[in-house]
C-alpha positions as CSV (number, residue, x, y, z in Angstrom):
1,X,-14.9,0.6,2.9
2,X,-15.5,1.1,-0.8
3,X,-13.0,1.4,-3.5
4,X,-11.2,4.8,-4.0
5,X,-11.6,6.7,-6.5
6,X,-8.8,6.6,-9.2
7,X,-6.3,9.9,-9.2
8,X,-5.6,9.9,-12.7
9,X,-6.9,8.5,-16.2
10,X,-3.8,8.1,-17.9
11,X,-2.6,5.4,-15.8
12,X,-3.4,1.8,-17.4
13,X,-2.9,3.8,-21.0
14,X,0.4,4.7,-19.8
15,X,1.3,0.7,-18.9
16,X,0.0,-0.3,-21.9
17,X,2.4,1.5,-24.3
18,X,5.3,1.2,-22.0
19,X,4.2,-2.7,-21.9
20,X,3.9,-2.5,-25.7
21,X,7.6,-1.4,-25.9
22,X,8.6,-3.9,-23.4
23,X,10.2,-0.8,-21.3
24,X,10.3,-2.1,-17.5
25,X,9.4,1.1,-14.9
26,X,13.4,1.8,-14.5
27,X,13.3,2.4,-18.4
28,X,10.3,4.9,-18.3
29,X,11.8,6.8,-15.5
30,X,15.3,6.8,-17.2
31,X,13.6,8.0,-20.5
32,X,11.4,11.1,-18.3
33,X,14.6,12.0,-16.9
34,X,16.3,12.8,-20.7
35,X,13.1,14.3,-21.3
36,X,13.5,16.6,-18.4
37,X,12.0,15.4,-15.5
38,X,12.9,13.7,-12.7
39,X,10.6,11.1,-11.4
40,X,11.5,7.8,-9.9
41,X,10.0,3.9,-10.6
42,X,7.9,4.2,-7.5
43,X,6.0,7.1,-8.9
44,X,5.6,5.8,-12.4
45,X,4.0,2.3,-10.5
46,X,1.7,4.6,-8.8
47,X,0.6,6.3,-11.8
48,X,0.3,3.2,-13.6
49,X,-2.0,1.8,-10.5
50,X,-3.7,5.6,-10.7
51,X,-2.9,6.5,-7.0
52,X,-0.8,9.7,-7.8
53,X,-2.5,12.3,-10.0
54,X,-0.4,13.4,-13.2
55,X,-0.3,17.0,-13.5
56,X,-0.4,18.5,-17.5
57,X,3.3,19.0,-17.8
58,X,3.7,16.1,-16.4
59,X,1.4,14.8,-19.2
60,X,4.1,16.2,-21.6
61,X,6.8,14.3,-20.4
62,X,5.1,11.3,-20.3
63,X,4.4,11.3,-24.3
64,X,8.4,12.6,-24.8
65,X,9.2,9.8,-22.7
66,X,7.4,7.0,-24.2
67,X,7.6,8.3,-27.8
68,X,3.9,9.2,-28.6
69,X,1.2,12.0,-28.7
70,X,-0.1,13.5,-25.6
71,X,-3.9,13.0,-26.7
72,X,-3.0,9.4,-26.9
73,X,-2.4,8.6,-22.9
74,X,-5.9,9.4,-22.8
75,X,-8.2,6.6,-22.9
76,X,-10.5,6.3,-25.9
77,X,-13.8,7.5,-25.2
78,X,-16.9,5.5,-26.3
């Protein structure tokens, strides 16, 4: 069986920054809740590992949450 197909894109860009600010997964989903939504360490992991698809609002929260522009949880395109 092959590998499945990831669920989201914004996943690894989404570790990065919150690795970046040295934010564990309990600090991300503390920072979503402020911003208005509540989602718990176990869904942040499986975004990050791009099992769980991220809706667009929840695209918003994200970037409240880690302090940056939505088009930037994108990944750069080459």
């Amino acid at each position: 069986m092959g590998k499945s197909v990831p669920q989201n894109i914004v996943g690894p860009v989404v570790r990065k920054i919150r690795y970046g600010k040295g934010w564990t997964q309990a600090m991300l989903s503390a920072r979503c809740a402020r911003a208005g939504w509540d989602i718990g360490e176990n869904t942040i992991s499986k975004i990050e590992a791009q099992v769980r698809c991220v809706t667009d609002s929840e695209i918003v929260f994200l970037a409240q949450a880690l302090k940056v522009r939505e088009q930037e949880l994108f990944p750069a395109r080459s």
